[in-house]
C-alpha positions as CSV (number, residue, x, y, z in Angstrom):
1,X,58.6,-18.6,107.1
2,X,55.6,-19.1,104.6
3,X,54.4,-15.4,105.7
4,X,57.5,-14.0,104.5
5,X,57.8,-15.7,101.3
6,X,53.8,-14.3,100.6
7,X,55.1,-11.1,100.9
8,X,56.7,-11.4,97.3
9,X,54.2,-9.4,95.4
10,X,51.8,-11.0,92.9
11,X,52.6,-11.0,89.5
12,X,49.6,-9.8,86.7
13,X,50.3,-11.7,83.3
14,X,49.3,-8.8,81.2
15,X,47.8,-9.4,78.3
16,X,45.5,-8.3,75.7
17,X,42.1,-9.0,78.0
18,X,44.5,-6.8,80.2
19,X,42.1,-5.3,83.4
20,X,44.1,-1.9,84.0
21,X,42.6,-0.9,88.2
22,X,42.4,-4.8,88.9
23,X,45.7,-5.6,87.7
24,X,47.1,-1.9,89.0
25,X,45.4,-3.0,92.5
26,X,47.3,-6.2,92.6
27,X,50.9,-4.9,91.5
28,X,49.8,-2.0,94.3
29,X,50.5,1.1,91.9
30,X,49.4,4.5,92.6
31,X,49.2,6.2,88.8
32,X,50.1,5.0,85.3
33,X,50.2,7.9,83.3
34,X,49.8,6.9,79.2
35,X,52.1,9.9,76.8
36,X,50.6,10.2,73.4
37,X,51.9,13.1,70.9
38,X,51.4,11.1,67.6
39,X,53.0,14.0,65.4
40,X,56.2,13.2,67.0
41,X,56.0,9.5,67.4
42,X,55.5,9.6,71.1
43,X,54.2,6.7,72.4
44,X,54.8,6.1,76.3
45,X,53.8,5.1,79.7
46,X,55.0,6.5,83.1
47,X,54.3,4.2,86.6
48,X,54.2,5.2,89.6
49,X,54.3,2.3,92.2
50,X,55.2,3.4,95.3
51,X,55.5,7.8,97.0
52,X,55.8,6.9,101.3
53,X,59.5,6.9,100.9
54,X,59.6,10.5,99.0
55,X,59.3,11.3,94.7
56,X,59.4,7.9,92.4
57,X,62.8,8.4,91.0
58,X,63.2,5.6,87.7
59,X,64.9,5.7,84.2
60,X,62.9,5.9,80.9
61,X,63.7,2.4,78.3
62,X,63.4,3.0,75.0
63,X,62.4,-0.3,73.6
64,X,60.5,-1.5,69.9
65,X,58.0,-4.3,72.0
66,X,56.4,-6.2,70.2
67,X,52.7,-5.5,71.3
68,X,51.8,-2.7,74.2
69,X,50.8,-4.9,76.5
70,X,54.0,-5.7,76.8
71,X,55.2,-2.6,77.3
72,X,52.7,-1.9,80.2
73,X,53.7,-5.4,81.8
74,X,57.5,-4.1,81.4
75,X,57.0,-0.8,83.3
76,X,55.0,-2.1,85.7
77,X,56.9,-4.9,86.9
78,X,60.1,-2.0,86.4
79,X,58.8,0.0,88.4
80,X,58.0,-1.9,91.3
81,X,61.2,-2.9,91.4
82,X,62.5,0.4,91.8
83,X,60.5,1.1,95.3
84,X,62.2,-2.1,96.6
85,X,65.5,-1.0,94.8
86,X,65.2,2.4,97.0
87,X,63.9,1.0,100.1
88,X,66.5,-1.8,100.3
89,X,69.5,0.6,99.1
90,X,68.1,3.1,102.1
91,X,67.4,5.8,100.0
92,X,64.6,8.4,100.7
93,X,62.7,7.9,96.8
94,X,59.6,5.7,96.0
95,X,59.4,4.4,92.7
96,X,58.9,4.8,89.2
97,X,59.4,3.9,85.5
98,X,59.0,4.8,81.9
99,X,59.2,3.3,79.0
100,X,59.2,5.2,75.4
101,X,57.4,2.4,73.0
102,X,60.2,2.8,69.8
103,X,63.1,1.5,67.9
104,X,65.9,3.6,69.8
105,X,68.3,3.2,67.2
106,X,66.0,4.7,64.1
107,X,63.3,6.4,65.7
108,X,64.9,9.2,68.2
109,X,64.5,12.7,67.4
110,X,64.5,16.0,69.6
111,X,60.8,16.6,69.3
112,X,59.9,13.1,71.0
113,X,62.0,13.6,74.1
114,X,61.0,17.3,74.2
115,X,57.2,16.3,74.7
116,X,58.1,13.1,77.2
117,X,59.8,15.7,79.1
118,X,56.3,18.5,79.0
119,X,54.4,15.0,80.6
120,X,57.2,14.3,83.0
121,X,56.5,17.8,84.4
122,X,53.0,17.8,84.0
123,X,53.7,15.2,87.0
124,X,55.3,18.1,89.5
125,X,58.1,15.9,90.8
126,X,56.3,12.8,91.5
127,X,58.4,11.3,88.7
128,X,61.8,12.2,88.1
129,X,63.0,10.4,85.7
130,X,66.7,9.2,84.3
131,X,68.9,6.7,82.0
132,X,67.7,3.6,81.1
133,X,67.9,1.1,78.2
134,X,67.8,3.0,75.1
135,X,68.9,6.3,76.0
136,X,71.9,8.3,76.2
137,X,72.6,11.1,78.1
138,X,72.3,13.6,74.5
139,X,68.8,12.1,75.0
140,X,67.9,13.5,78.8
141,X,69.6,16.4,78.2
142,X,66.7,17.3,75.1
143,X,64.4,16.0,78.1
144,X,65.6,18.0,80.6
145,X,65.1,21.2,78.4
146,X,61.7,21.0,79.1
147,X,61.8,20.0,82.6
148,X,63.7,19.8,86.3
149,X,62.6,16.4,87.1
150,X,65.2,14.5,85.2
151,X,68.2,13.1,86.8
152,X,71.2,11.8,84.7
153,X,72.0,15.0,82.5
154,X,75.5,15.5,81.6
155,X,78.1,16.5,84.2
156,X,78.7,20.2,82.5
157,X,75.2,20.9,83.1
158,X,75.2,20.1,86.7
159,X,74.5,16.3,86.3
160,X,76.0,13.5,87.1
161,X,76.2,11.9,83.4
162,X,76.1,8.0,82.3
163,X,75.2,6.0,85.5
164,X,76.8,3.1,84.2
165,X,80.0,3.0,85.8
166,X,78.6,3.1,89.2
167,X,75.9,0.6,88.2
168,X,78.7,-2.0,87.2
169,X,80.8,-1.3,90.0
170,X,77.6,-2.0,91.9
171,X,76.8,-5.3,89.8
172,X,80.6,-6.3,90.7
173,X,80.3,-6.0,94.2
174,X,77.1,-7.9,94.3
175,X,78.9,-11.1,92.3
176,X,81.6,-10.7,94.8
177,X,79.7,-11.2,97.6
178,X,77.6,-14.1,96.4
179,X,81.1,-15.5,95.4
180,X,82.2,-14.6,99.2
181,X,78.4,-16.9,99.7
182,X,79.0,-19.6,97.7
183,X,82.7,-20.3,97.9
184,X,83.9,-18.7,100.9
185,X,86.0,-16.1,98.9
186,X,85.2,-13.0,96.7
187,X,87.7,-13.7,94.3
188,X,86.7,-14.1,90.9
189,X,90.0,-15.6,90.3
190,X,90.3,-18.4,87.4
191,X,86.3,-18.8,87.8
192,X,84.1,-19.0,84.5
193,X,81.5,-16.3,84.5
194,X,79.0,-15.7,81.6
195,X,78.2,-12.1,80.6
196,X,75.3,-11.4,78.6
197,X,74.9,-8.3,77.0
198,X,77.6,-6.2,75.9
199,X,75.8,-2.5,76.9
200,X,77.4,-0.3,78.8
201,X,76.6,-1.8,82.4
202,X,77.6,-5.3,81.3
203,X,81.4,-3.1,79.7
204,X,82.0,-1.7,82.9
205,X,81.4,-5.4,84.9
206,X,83.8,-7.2,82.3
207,X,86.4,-4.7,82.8
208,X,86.2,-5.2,86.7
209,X,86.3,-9.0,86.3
210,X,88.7,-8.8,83.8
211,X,91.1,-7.7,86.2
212,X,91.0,-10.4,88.6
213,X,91.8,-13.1,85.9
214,X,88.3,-14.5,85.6
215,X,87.7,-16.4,82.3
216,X,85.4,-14.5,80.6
217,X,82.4,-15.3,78.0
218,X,80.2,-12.7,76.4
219,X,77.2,-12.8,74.5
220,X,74.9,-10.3,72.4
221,X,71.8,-9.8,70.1
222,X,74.1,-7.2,68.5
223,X,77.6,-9.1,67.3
224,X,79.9,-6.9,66.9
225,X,79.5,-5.1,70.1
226,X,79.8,-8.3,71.5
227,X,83.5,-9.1,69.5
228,X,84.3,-5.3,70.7
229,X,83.8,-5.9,74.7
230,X,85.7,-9.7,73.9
231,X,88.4,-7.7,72.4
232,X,88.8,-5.0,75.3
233,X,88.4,-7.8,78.0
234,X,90.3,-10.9,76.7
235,X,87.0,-12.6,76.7
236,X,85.3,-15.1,74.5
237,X,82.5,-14.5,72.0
238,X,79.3,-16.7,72.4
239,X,76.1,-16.7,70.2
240,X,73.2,-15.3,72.2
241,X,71.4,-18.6,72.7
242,X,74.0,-20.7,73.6
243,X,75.2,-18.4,76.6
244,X,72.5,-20.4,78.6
245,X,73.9,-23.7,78.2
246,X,77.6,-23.1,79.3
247,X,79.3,-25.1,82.0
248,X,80.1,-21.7,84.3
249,X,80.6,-20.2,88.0
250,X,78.5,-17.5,87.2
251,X,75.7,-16.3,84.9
252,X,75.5,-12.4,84.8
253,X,72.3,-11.9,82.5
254,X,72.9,-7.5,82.0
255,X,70.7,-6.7,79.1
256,X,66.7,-7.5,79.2
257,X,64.6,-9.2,81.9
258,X,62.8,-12.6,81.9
259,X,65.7,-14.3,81.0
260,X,65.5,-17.2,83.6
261,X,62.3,-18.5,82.7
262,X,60.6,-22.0,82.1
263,X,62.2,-22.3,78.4
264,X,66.3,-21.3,80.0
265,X,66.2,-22.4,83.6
266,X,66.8,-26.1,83.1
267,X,70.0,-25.1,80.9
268,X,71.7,-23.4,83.8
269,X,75.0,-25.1,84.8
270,X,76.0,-22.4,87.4
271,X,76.3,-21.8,91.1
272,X,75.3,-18.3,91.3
273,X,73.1,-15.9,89.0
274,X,74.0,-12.0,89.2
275,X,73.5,-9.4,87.1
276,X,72.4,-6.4,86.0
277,X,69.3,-6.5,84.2
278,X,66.1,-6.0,85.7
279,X,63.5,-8.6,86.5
280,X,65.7,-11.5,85.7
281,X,63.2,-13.6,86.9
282,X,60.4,-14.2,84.7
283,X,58.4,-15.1,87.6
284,X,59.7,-14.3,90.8
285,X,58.1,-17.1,93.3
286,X,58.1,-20.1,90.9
287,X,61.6,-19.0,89.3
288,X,62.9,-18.5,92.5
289,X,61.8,-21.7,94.4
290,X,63.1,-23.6,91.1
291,X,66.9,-22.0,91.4
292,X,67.0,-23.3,95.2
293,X,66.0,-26.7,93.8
294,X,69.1,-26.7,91.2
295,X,71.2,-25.6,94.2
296,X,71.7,-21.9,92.3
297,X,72.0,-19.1,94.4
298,X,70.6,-16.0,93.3
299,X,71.8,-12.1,94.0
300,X,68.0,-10.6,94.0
301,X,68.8,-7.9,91.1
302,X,67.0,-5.0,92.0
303,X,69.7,-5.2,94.7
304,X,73.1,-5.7,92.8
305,X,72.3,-3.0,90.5
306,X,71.2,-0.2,92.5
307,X,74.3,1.6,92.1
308,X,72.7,3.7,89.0
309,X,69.9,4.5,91.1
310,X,72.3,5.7,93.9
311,X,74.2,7.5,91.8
312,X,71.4,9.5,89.7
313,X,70.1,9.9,93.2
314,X,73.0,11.5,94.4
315,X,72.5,14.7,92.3
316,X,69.6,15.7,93.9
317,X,71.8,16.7,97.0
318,X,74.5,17.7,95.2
319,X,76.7,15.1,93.3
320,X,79.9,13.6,94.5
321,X,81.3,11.0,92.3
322,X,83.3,9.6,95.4
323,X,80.4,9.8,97.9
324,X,78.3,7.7,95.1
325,X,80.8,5.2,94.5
326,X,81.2,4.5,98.3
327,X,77.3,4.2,98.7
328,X,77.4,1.8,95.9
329,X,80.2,-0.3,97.8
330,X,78.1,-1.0,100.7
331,X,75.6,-3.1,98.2
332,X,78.7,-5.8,99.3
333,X,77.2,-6.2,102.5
334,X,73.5,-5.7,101.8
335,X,73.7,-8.8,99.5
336,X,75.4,-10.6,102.4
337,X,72.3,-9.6,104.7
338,X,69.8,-10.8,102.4
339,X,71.4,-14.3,101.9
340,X,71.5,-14.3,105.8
341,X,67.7,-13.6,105.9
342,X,66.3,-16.2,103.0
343,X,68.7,-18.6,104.9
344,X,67.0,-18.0,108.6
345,X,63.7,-17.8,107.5
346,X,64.0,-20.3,104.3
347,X,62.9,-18.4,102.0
348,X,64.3,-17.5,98.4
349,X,66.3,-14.6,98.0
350,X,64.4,-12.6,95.8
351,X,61.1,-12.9,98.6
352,X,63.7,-11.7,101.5
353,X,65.1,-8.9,99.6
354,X,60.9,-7.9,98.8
355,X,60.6,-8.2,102.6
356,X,63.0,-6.6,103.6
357,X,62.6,-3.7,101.3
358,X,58.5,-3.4,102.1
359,X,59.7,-3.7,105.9
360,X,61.1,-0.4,105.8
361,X,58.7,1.1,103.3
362,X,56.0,0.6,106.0
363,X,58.0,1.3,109.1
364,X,58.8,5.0,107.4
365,X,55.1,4.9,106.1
366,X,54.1,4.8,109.8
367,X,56.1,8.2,110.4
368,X,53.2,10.0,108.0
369,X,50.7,9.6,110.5
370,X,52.5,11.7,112.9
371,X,51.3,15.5,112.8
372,X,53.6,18.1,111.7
373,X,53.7,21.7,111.1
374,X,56.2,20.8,108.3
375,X,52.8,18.8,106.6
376,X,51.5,19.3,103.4
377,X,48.2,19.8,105.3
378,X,49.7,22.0,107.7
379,X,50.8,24.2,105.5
380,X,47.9,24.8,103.7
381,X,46.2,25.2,106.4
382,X,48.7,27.7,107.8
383,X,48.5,29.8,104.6
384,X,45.0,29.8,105.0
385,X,44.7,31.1,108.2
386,X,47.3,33.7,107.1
387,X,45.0,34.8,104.8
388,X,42.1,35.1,106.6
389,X,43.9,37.2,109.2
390,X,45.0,39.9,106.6
């Protein structure tokens, strides 16, 4: 249904003629907050997309890009996909991002996460922030000394520490049912799946495939984390721009987004693509379309790698390692429901997981217009009325 696939949000190239409301209007954001503390070397943006469904929960990246408009394009396109990533994985959290313009492996120091963490609550808990790209948990735990609104700390501070297990385990269940898709079984037994990045997301995934006798190949900007994964997995080292080209089941792009673009997509020799970056798509409508064409089939990824989300998410009721790792299981069969939906309404998977995801942002948006004495209004109200009685 052509209405349906519209629904995919439209994309802003962002560049240096960059028109901030117009473009901020078209990704429909609510607040992009800009960090500057140049004594410390801050230099970073916080984007709110989407509050009906409760606070914009999203990690913070720490990335060296190579111009800030692309650091604004990252975090709002980031972003955005976190309110989808909440909706679809039924979670009661809008969505958010930051990024932290700098070179994490030189340019860290105590001082800079100390001041991202003064604007973070400067925000009153319409950002709580987390792990991303970039940061470690030694690196929330400085940010979360100067604020509540942090998710991700480590465990012997009440946390729930590195999200990444949870988010492979999540990544893993989402390949398995796009294998159960494609082939008519999950097993990853004696397929060919391509792995690139060698972070901690894409470590846990290789270990979990590892394990069914899949034949593994592993790529990475950095080589010898790369050889160190191969090692630990039994898999096979490939240079970083040849991981496109390989003849495989599966392409698991789990480092940076844009990958799949018009330079890589005519490479692909693979049946599925799922992984765990984010935005994998550089374009989401034309990318999309195009991998329907080659006959690929594509796990949307805001969807296979919510598990980090659930479990960072989990912390603010009280975290249960067991209860988050169940949550993340049932990504299996939210996957499945997606394909089922692109395939009734022929649409790609990436616009049925956006509709599906702003179908229940709007059905809970509708509950807001009901009065409440529990209201924000209400109780202002009340307290005012209190006041004037005294």
């Amino acid at each position: 249904m052509k209405e349906l696939e519209n629904m995919v949000d439209k994309e802003s190239e962002i560049n240096e003629d960059f028109q901030l409301f117009s473009d901020l209007n078209d990704l429909e954001h609510e607040q992009i907050v800009f960090c500057s503390r140049p004594e410390v070397g801050l230099k970073a943006i916080i984007a709110i997309h989407d509050t009906t469904l409760g606070p914009a929960l999203g990690g913070t990246r720490m990335w060296d890009y190579k111009s800030e408009a692309e650091a604004i394009r990252d975090v709002l396109r980031l972003s955005r996909g976190m309110s989808y990533k909440s909706a679809i994985s039924g979670l009661n959290l809008g969505g958010g991002k930051a990024v932290i313009i700098g070179d994490a492996q030189t340019q860290k120091t105590e001082s800079l996460f100390r001041a991202f963490g003064r604007f973070v609550d400067g925000l009153g808990g319409r950002y709580i922030t987390a792990e991303d790209v970039g940061m470690t948990e030694k690196d929330m735990e400085w940010i979360f000394s100067e604020t509540k609104f942090v998710t991700g700390i480590p465990k012997e501070l009440g946390g729930s520490g590195n999200p990444s297990p949870v988010t492979g385990y999540g990544v893993y269940m989402g390949m398995k049912a796009s294998a159960k898709r494609a082939y008519g079984s999950d097993s990853l037994e004696g397929k060919r799946i391509a792995i690139q990045g060698a972070g901690s997301v894409a470590s846990h995934l290789a270990h979990y495939i590892s394990k069914e006798n899949a034949t593994l190949f592993i790529s990475d900007i950095f080589e010898e984390k790369a050889k160190q994964l191969a090692e630990a997995t039994g898999a096979e080292v490939v240079k970083p721009d040849d991981i496109y080209t390989l003849d495989v089941d599966i392409f698991s792009p789990c480092a940076l987004g844009g990958v799949i673009n018009d330079d890589t997509i005519n490479y692909l020799k693979c049946d599925i693509v799922a992984g765990g970056a984010n935005n994998i798509l550089d374009h989401e409508k034309k990318h999309g379309n195009e991998l329907i064409k080659k006959g690929i089939l594509y796990a949307p990824d805001y969807v296979i790698n919510a598990g980090g989300l659930i479990n960072v998410a989990s912390e603010l009721e009280g975290y249960n390692e067991n209860l988050a790792m169940s949550k993340a299981s049932r990504i299996y069969d939210t996957v499945l429901d997606i394909f089922d939906f692109a395939e009734e309404n022929n649409i790609p998977t990436i616009a049925a997981s956006n509709a599906l995801a702003k179908k229940r942002i709007e059905a809970v948006g509708k509950v807001g217009t009901i009065y409440s004495s529990k209201s924000h209004f209400s109780k202002r109200k009340g307290e005012q009325y209190l006041r004037n009685r005294s």
